[in-house]
N, C-alpha and C positions, 0 to 999 in steps of 0.2 A: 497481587498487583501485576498489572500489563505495563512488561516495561519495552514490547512491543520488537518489531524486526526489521532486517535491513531490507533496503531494495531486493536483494537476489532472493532472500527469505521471501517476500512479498509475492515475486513472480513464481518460485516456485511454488507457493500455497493455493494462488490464482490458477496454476498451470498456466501460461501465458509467458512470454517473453520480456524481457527486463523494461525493453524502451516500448513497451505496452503499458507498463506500471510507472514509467517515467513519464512519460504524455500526460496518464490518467491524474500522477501528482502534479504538475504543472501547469494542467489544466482546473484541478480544485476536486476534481472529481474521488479523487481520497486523501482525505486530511493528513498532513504530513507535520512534524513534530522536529527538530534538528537538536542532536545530542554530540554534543562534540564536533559539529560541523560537519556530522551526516546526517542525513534523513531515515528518521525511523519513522514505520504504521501501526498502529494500535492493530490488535485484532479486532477490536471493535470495528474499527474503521472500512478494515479488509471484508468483515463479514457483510457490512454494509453495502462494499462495494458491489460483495461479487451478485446480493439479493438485488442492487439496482442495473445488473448489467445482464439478468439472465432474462428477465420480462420480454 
């Protein structure tokens, strides 16, 4: 079971910068989930991301 990661997890899996990974959630562009009133990303989501952002 993917119980998924926090924003800093996020950017460093991306290699990318946090408020690269907070834009990209905010904007929709990777599905975000709130577990206690933070925001977690599936790896699902992340793997998703990073195949629609290398094209």
């Amino acid at each position: 079971m993917d119980y998924g990661c926090s924003l800093v997890e996020a950017a460093r899996r991306l290699q990318v910068d946090q408020a690269t990974v907070l834009m990209a959630m905010q904007r929709g562009a990777i599905p975000t989930r709130y577990q206690n009133g933070r925001p977690v990303v599936t790896s699902n989501a992340l793997a998703e991301y990073k195949a629609r952002s290398r094209r």
